[in-house]
MILOZA-326481 format. One record per residue (C-alpha): x negated, y negated, z negated. Coordinates in steps of 0.2 Angstrom, whole numbers, plus 5000, padded with zeros to 4 digits. Example, Ala and Ser with C-alpha at 12.3 -4.5 7.8 and 13.67 -1.06 7.14 Angstrom:
BEGIN
493850224961/493250054964/
# end
This chain:
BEGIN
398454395380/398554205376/399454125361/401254125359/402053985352/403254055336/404853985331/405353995311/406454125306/406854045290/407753885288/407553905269/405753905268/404353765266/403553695283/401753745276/402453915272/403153925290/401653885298/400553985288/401654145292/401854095311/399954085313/399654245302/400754335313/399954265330/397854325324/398854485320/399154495336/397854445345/396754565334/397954685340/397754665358/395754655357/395754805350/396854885365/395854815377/394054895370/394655045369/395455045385/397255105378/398755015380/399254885369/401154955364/400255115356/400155015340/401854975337/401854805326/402954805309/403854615315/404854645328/404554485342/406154375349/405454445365/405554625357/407554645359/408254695373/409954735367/410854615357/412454585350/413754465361/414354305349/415654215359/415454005359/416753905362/416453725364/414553725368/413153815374/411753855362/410053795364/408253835363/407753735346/409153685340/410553755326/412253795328/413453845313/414953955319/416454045312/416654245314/418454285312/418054465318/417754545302/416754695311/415554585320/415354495305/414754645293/413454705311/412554535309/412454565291/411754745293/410654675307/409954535296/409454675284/408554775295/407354655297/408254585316/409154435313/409254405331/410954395342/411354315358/412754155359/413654155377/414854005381/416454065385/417254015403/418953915402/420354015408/420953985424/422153815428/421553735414/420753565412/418853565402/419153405396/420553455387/420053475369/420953595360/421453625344/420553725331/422253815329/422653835347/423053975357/421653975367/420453985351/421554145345/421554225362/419554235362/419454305345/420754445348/419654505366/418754655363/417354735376/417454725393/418954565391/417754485381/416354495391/417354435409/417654285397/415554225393/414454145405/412954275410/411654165403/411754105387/410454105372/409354225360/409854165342/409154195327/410454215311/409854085299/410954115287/412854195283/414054115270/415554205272/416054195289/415054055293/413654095303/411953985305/411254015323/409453955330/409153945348/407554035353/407554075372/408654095388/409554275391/410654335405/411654475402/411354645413/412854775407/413854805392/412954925379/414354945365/416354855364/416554835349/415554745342/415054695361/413154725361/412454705378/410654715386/409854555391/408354505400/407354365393/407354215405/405554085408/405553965417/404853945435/403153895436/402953715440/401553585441/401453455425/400453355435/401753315450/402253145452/403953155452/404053285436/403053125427/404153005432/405753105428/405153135411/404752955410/406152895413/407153035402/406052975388/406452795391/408252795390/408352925375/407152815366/408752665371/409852795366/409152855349/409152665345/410752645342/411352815336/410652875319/411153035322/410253065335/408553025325/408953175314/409153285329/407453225334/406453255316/407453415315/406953475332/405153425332/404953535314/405453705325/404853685341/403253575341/402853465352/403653405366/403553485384/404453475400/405553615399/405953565381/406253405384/407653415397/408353555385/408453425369/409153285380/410553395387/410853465369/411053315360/411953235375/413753195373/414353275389/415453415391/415053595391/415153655410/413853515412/412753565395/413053755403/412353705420/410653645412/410453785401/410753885416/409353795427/407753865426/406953745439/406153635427/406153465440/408153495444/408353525425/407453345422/408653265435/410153355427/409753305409/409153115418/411053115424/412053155406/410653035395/411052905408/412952925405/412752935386/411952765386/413552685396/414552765383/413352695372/413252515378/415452535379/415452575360/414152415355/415652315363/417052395357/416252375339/415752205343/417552145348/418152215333/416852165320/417151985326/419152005326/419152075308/417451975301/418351805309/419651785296/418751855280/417251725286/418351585287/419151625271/417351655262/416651475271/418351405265/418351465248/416451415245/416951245251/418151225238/416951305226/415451155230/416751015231/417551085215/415851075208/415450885214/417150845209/417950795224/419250925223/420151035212/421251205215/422751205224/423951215206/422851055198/423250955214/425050985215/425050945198/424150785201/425050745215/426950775209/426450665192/425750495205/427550515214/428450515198/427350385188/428050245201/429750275195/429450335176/430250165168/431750175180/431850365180/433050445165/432250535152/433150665154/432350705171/430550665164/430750795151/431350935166/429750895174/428550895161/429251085156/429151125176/427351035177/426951145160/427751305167/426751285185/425151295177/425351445169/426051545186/424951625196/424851555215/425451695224/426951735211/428751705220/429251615207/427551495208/428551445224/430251415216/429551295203/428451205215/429951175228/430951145214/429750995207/429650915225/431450875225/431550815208/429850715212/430250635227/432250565224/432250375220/432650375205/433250205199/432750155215/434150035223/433849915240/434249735237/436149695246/436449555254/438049465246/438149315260/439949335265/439649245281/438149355286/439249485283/440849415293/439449375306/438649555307/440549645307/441349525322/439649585330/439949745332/441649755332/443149655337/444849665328/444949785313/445549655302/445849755286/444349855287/443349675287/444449595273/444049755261/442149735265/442149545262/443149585246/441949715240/440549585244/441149455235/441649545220/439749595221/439149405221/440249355207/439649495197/437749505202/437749685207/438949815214/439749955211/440050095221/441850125230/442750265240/443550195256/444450295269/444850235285/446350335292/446750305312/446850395328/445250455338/444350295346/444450145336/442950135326/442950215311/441350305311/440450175319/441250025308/440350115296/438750075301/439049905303/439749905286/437949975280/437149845291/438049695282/437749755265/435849775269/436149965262/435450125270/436550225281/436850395279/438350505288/438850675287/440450775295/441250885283/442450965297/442651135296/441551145281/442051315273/440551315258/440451245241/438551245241/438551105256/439250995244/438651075225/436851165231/436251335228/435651395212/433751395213/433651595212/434251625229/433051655241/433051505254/434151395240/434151215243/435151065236/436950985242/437250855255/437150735242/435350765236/434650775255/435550605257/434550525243/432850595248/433250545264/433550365263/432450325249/433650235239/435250265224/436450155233/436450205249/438350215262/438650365265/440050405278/440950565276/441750605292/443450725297/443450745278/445650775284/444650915294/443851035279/443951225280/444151355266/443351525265/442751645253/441251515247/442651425239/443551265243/442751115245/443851015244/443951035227/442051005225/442250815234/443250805219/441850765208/440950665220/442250555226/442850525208/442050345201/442350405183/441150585186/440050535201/438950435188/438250605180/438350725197/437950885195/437050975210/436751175207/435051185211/434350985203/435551045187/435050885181/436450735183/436250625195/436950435194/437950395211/439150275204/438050135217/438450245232/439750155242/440650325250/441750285266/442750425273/443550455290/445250545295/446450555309/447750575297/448050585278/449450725277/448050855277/447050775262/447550895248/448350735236/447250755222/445750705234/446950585241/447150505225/445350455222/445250365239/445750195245/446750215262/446550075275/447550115290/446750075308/448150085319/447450065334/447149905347/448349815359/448149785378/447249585372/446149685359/445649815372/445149675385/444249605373/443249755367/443049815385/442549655391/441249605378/440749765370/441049925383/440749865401/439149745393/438449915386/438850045400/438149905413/436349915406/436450115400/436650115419/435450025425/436549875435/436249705436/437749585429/437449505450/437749675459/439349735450/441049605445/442449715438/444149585436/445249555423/446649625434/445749785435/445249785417/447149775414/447449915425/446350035419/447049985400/448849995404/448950145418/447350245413/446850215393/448650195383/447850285368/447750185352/445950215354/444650155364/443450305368/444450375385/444250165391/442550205388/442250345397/443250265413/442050125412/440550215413/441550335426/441650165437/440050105433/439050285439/440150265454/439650095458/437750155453/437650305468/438350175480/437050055475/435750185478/436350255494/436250055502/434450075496/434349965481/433249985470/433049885452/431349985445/430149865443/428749935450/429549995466/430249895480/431949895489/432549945503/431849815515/433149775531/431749685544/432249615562/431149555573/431349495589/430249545603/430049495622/430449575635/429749585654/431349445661/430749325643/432349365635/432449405617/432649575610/433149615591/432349755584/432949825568/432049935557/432149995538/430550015529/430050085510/428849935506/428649755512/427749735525/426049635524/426249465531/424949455544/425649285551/425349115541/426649015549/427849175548/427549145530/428148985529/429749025538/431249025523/431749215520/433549265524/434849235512/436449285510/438149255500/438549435488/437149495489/436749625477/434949575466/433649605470/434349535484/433849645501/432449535509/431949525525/430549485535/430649315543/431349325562/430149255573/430649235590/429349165607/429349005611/430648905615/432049045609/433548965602/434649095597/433749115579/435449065569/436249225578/434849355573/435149295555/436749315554/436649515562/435449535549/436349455536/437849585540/436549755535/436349655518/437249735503/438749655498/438949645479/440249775473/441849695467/443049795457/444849755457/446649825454/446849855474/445249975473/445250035455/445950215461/444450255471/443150235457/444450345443/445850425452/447550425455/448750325439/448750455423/450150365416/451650265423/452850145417/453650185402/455050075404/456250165418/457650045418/457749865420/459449855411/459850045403/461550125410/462950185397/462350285386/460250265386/459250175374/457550145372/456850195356/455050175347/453850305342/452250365333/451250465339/449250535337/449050445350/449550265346/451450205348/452650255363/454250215371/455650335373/457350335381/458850435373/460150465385/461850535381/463150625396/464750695395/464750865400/466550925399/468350855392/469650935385/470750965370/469650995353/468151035365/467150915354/465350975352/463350925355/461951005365/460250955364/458650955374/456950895377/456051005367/456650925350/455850985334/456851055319/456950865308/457450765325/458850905330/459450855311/459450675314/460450715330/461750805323/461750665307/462050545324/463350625330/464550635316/464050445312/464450385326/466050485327/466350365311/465950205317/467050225332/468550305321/468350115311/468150015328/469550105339/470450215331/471450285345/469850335354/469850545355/468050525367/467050645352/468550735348/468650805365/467250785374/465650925373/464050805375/462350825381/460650745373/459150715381/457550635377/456250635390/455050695392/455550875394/453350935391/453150815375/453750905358/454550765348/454850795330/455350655314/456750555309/456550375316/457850415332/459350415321/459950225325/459250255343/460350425346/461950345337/461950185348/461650315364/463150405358/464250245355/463850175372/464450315382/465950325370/466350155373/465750135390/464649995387/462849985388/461649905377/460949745377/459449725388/457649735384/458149805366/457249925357/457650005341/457050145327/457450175309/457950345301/459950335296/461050405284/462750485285/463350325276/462550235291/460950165278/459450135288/457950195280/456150125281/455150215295/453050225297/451950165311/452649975313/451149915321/451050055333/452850035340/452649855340/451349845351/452150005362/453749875362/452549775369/451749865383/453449905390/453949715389/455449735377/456049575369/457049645354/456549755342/457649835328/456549875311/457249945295/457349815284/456049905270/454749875283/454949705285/453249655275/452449795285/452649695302/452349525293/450549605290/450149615307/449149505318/449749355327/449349415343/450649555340/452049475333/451749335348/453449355359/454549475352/456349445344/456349545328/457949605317/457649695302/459549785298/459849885282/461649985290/462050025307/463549905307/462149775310/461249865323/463149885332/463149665333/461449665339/461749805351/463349785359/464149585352/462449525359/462349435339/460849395334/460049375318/458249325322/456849365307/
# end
C-alpha cells in the first residue's frame, strides 16, 4: 500500500507535535501491511488501535445551513439538539471524533439569495426535524468532519473527505452509513488542467491582494492539508469564495477534477468583480469623507505657518484688530461713552470661545457699534440760490415746501451749522411729496434715506431687538446711519398717517421719541443700548391726511399742506417734467411724436382732475406706448446699431420702353452698386418721423421724365410724424372719465353751486331744492344723495334758517310752512359728508321759496349757524381752483378764511370775484340783489 496523506486531529497541538504523530502513525502502518503481505494473510487481521477517517462507515448526520463544509478547512456550528449534542461528546471520547456535515436543501418556493435570520423560521424548522424529515432536507453529499473541539454547544468541525449518504442507520440522532468519495483519476499533465489551474491561481493571487482575510484562510489551510494539488486547489477557491451555497454545494459535489477547476475558475472570477466594485465604492467614499477633513488639516496648517511667519493671526485677534482700525478713525469724534462699550466688548471677545453662541452675539454686536459714523457729518451746502435752482429743477410749483427749505438753509448760513427739523408734508396722492424729498436732500448736499412706516405694527422696526433674541438686529434708525455713512443724513418717513397697531406694541408712540428734537439727541435703540445723537437728522414725513396722526405725534411735527396743482401747474409739469421723461423712458425721438397744448388740456381737465399728478402720468405714458407700437408696426426703428425699415422704388423698363415702378421693403440698406446713383439726392419728405425712412434713389432709363411722380408715390409710404391733438386724444386713452362739472349755464330756482373738498383735490357740486307737495301745515324736508350724518345736520340747520330769513323778508309768505320739500345733491354714487354746504343749502331753499334764481356764475361755501353766522371752512385752495375749472366768476368765502386765500398764488387768485361774508344776510345781497362787495 502507498503513503497516505494525514490530516491533524487536534487543532490544539503544536505543528511539530502533529507532524510527528501523523508520520508515526503512517510507518505504523506500513510496517503493518509488510507484515501482511510476507505472511500471505490479509492485512485487516491486525486490527490497528486508531481508527482512520477512512475507517467509518456510519456517522452521525450534522445539518449545515448556510454552507457546505469542505476538505481542509474549519467550520464552527451551533447544536441546539441537546441529544445530538451529548452523542458527539460520547463520540469524541471513544476515541471517534468524526461526524459527517450535509448542507440542507432550501424548501421549496424559496429564494437562495435570500438571507435569513438567525432567529427565523426557517432556522427553527431544521432543528425541530428528526429522522427520515431531516434527512429528505440534506444534500446526499456532504463531508467527513472531525470534531475539533465542543464549548457548550458550539461545535468545531474540520473537513477531511467527501461522503454521500446511502440509508438511514439511526433517527435520532440521525446516524446514516456513507461511502467515502475520491476523485476520478485525471491526468496532471493535460494542458488544459494546467492552464485552468493557472489561471485559478492568478486571479486568487489578485484576489488574496486585496483581502486580508483571505491570507489567513490561506496560512491556515496550508498548515492542515499540505501542499497544494488540483483537486485541492479548486476546493480552497470555492470555499473561501464569496458565492452562494447551491454553487459552493455544486463543487463539493463534482468529482471530475477539470469541471471542478472550471467551476471554481467561474466563482473566483466573480469574487474579483465584486472585489474590484468594493475598491471603488471605498475609493468614492474615502475621497468624499477625506476631501473635507484634508482641506480642513491643509487650511489649518496654513494658518499655523503663516501664524508662525507672522502674516496672520487667529480669527478672534483679527477681529479684534479689525473692529479697533474702524473705530480708531473716528475715536476723537466718537463719545466716550461708546469707546468704553467697546473696549469691554473687545475685552469680553477675547475671552469667548469661537464656537460659543454668544462669541457671535458679541461680534455682531461690535460690528454695528464699529461701523456707524460716529460724529461723522457730510458738509451742506448753505447757497440758497443752488438750493432755489436744484428745487425748481425737479419740481414746479410747491411753493411752501421751497420757502420752508430756503428758510431752514438760511437759518443754517447765519448760524454756521444746522440743526436737525421734523417736517411733514400733508396732501393728496400725486403731488410730490415723496419725491420733493429727494430734491430736498439733493439741495442740502445731505444723504438721502426713506423708509414707509405704513402698516408698521411692531415696536422693534423703530426701537430694535434686544441683543438676546436669536436673529435680533437694530431699528430703522440705526440701519439708516450705517447705511449712508453719515449723522445728518434726510430721512423721509412715508404714510407715517398710515401706521398699524398690533400686539408688538404701538409705534406710534415709539416715533415719539425719535421725532421729538428735545430726546432724539440721546436715542436709544434696544439692541445698540447706547445713545445715539440724531438731533442733525433733518426727518421729513409724508401723509394724505393729518386726522389720523394720534396728536401727541402731531404735535412734534411742522404741518405744510400741499394742496394740490391747478390746470396752468399741471401744463407746466406735464409739459416739462412728465411727457420730457415718459418720451425717452420710451424710446421716442422729440421729431416723431408732437402731443399739443389743446390735447394736454384735455387729458387734464377730462381725464386727470385729481389734485395730484400721478393718474396724468400714467395717461402720458399710456399715449406714448401707444404711439411707440404704431411707430414699430410702420417699421421704425431708433436702435442704433440696426436699420429701419427701408421703403425702395425703382423704376424698371419694360418691352414698349415705358417705365414701371417697383416697390419693395427691405430689412437693410441696400449696397449701392451705381456711383452716379449715389450722387442722386435721397428722398425727402415733410413729417417725417426720425430717422426719417430713406430710400434708394429712383433711377429711371434715359430720357424718362416722370421722376418728380415716382417721388412723390414713394414719399406717400413714408411715416408721417404722429400728431396728438384734442380731436384724436380718445383713441390713445379712451372714452372722457369725467365731464363737466358745471350743468347749467345760468342755474334754475332753486340750484346752487357749492365748493367742496375732497381726497381728491376740490370739486363743484349743485344743490337743488323741489317742491314735492303743498298743503295746510304740511311743512317738512326730505333728503337725498347719499348724505352723511354732519351734512344731513347742516340741511336741517338750512332749513329752519332759511324759514327765518324769509319770515324777516316777507312775512306773509307760508311757502315752508306748507310746503314738504325735496334735497338733492348730485351725485347720487359719491358719499358727501361735512359742514361747508350750509350757506349753499339755505340760498337753494330761499330761491325756490322766492322764486328767484341765483346770480350767475356764483359759487358759494361756509358752514352756518342757526343765528345765520358763517363759520371759517378748510380747503380754500382746493375749491378755489375747483371754482376755477368750472369757470365760476364769484366765490363766496367765510370771512375767517380770508388770509387763507390771500396765501395763495397769483395764478389762482387771477380772475375770480371773491366775497368774504361773516352772516347770511350778506350772502342774501350777493346772491339775490346782485350787490356786490369785492375783496
Amino acid at each position: 500500500m502507498g503513503r497516505r496523506a494525514r490530516f491533524c486531529s487536534s487543532s490544539s497541538g503544536s505543528d511539530s507535535e502533529a507532524a510527528a504523530a501523523a508520520a508515526a502513525e503512517a510507518k505504523a502502518e506500513d510496517a503493518v501491511a509488510a507484515e501482511g503481505e510476507a505472511e500471505g494473510k490479509p492485512s485487516s487481521a491486525i486490527v490497528s488501535t486508531n481508527p482512520r477517517p477512512e475507517d467509518f462507515l456510519s456517522v452521525i448526520a450534522l445539518p449545515l445551513p448556510h454552507r457546505p463544509l469542505f476538505p481542509g478547512f474549519y467550520m464552527p456550528i451551533y447544536v441546539k439538539d441537546q441529544k445530538l449534542l451529548q452523542a458527539l461528546i460520547e463520540n469524541r471520547k471513544r476515541s471517534a471524533p468524526y461526524a459527517g456535515a450535509f448542507l440542507v436543501k432550501d424548501e421549496e418556493g424559496t429564494d437562495p439569495s435570500i438571507v435569513a435570520s438567525p432567529d427565523s423560521s426557517d432556522n427553527k424548522t431544521i432543528d425541530s426535524l428528526k429522522g427520515k424529515e431531516l434527512l429528505k432536507r440534506l444534500h446526499e453529499v456532504g463531508t467527513l468532519a472531525q470534531i475539533t473541539s465542543i464549548q457548550g454547544d458550539q461545535v468545531v468541525l474540520l473537513g477531511h473527505r467527501r461522503l454521500r449518504i446511502t440509508e438511514m442507520v439511526e433517527e435520532d440522532p440521525l446516524t446514516v452509513k456513507v461511502d467515502h468519495l475520491k476523485e476520478n483519476t485525471y491526468n496532471k499533465d493535460d494542458d488544459v488542467i494546467k492552464a485552468t489551474s493557472f489561471e485559478v491561481i492568478s486571479t486568487l493571487r489578485e484576489v488574496l491582494k486585496t483581502s486580508s482575510l483571505w491570507k489567513d484562510h490561506v496560512q491556515t489551510y496550508i498548515q492542515h492539508v499540505g501542499d497544494f494539488n488540483y483537486p485541492r486547489l479548486a476546493d480552497f477557491g470555492a470555499a473561501i469564495s464569496g458565492a452562494n451555497k447551491l454553487l459552493c454545494q455544486e463543487v463539493l459535489e463534482e468529482l471530475d477534477v477539470d469541471k471542478r477547476l472550471k467551476l471554481t475558475l467561474e466563482l473566483v472570477k466573480k469574487d474579483m468583480e465584486i472585489s474590484k466594485l468594493q475598491q471603488a465604492i471605498a475609493k468614492a467614499i474615502e475621497e468624499k469623507i477625506s476631501g473635507d477633513q484634508r482641506r480642513y488639516l491643509l487650511n489649518e496648517q496654513l494658518k499655523a505657518i503663516k501664524k508662525e511667519l507672522g502674516l496672520e493671526t487667529d480669527d478672534k485677534t483679527a477681529l479684534s484688530e479689525k473692529f479697533r482700525e474702524r473705530i480708531e478713525a473716528k475715536k476723537d469724534k466718537c463719545p466716550p461713552h461708546v469707546l468704553q462699550v467697546i473696549e469691554e466688548e473687545l475685552t469680553k471677545l477675547q475671552l469667548l470661545e469661537a464656537s460659543s453662541s454668544e462669541f457671535n452675539v458679541t461680534r455682531n454686536y461690535l460690528d454695528w457699534l464699529t461701523v456707524l459714523p460716529w460724529g461723522n457729518y457730510s458738509n451742506e451746502n448753505f447757497g440758497v440760490h443752488h438750493a432755489q435752482q436744484i428745487l425748481d429743477e425737479d419740481h414746479y410749483g410747491l411753493s411752501d415746501v421751497k420757502e420752508r427749505i430756503l428758510e431752514f438753509i438760511a437759518v443754517g448760513k447765519l448760524r454756521g451749522t444746522s440743526q436737525g427739523k421734523i417736517i411733514c408734508l400733508s396732501g393728496p396722492p400725486g403731488v410730490g411729496k415723496t419725491s420733493i424729498g429727494r430734491s430736498i436732500a439733493r439741495a442740502l448736499n445731505r444723504q438721502f434715506y426713506r423708509f414707509s412706516v405704513g402698516g408698521l405694527a411692531d415696536v422693534a422696526e423703530i426701537k430694535g431687538h434686544r441683543r438676546t433674541y436669536v436673529g435680533a438686529m437694530p431699528g430703522k434708525m440705526v440701519q439708516c446711519l450705517k447705511s449712508v455713512g453719515t449723522a445728518n443724513p434726510l430721512v423721509l418717513i412715508d404714510e407715517i398717517d398710515k401706521l398699524g397697531r398690533g400686539h408688538s406694541g404701538d409705534p406710534a408712540s415709539a416715533l415719539l421719541e425719535l421725532l421729538d428734537p428735545e430726546q432724539n439727541i440721546n436715542f436709544l435703540d434696544h439692541y445698540l443700548d447706547v445713545p445715539i445723537d440724531l438731533s442733525k437728522v433733518l426727518f421729513v414725513c409724508t401723509a394724505n391726511v393729518i386726522d389720523t396722526i394720534p396728536n401727541p405725534l402731531l404735535d412734534r411735527m411742522e404741518i405744510i399742506s400741499i394742496a394740490g396743482y391747478i390746470t396752468d401747474e399741471k401744463m407746466h409739469i406735464a409739459r416739462d417734467y412728465l411727457e420730457k421723461n415718459t418720451r425717452e423712458a420710451c424710446g421716442i425721438k422729440p421729431e416723431q411724436v408732437e402731443v399739443t397744448d389743446a390735447a394736454l388740456l384735455a387729458l387734464i381737465e377730462n381725464y386727470c382732475r385729481e389734485a395730484g399728478v400721478r393718474n396724468l402720468q400714467k395717461q402720458i405714458e399710456k399715449i406714448y406706448r401707444k404711439i411707440a407700437l404704431q411707430l414699430v408696426r410702420q417699421g421704425v426703428s431708433n436702435e442704433p446699431a440696426l436699420e429701419a425699415v427701408i421703403v425702395t422704388a425703382s423704376v424698371e423698363p419694360t418691352d414698349d420702353g415705358s417705365a414701371t415702378i417697383v416697390k419693395d421693403e427691405k430689412l437693410n440698406d441696400p449696397a449701392v452698386k451705381d456711383p452716379e446713383e449715389a450722387k442722386e439726392p435721397s428722398l425727402k419728405e415733410t413729417l417725417v418721423t426720425e430717422p426719417v425712412l430713406s430710400t434708394d434713389t429712383l433711377s429711371t432709363p434715359e430720357g424718362n421724365k416722370d421722376t418728380d411722380g415716382v417721388k412723390e408715390e414713394a414719399a406717400d409710404k413714408a411715416v408721417k410724424k404722429v400728431l396728438i391733438n384734442s380731436s384724436n386724444l380718445d383713441d390713445f386713452v379712451g372714452k372722457p372719465v369725467f365731464h363737466a362739472e358745471r350743468i347749467y349755464e345760468q342755474t334754475p330756482v332753486g340750484v346752487v353751486m357749492g365748493l367742496a373738498w375732497t381726497s381728491m383735490g376740490g370739486s363743484t357740486l349743485y344743490i337743488e331744492t323741489t317742491k314735492v307737495e303743498e298743503g295746510e301745515g304740511k311743512g317738512a324736508l326730505v333728503m337725498t344723495g347719499q348724505l352723511g350724518d354732519v351734512m344731513k345736520e347742516s340741511a336741517q340747520i338750512a332749513h329752519t334758517v332759511s324759514r327765518a330769513i324769509l319770515r324777516d323778508r316777507e312775512p306773509d309768505n307760508q311757502f315752508f310752512a306748507n310746503s314738504k320739500l325735496h334735497l338733492h345733491v348730485p351725485a347720487g354714487a359719491t358719499p358727501k359728508d361735512g359742514p361747508s354746504a350750509g350757506c349753499t343749502m339755505i340760498t337753494s331753499m330761499l330761491s325756490l321759496a322766492m322764486g328767484k334764481p341765483a346770480r350767475k356764475d356764483l359759487a358759494m361755501t361756509g358752514e352756518v349757524t342757526l343765528t345765520g353766522r358763517i363759520l371759517p371752512i378748510g380747503g380754500v385752495k382746493e375749491k378755489a381752483i375747483a371754482a376755477r375749472r368750472s369757470s365760476i366768476k364769484t366765490i363766496i368765502f367765510p370771512a375767517a378764511n380770508k388770509r387763507d386765500f390771500d396765501e395763495l398764488a397769483a395764478n389762482v387768485k387771477e380772475g375770480l370775484e371773491v366775497h368774504f361774508v361773516d352772516t347770511y344776510s350778506e350772502i342774501y345781497k350777493i346772491a339775490f340783489q346782485n350787490e356786490t362787495e369785492t375783496s
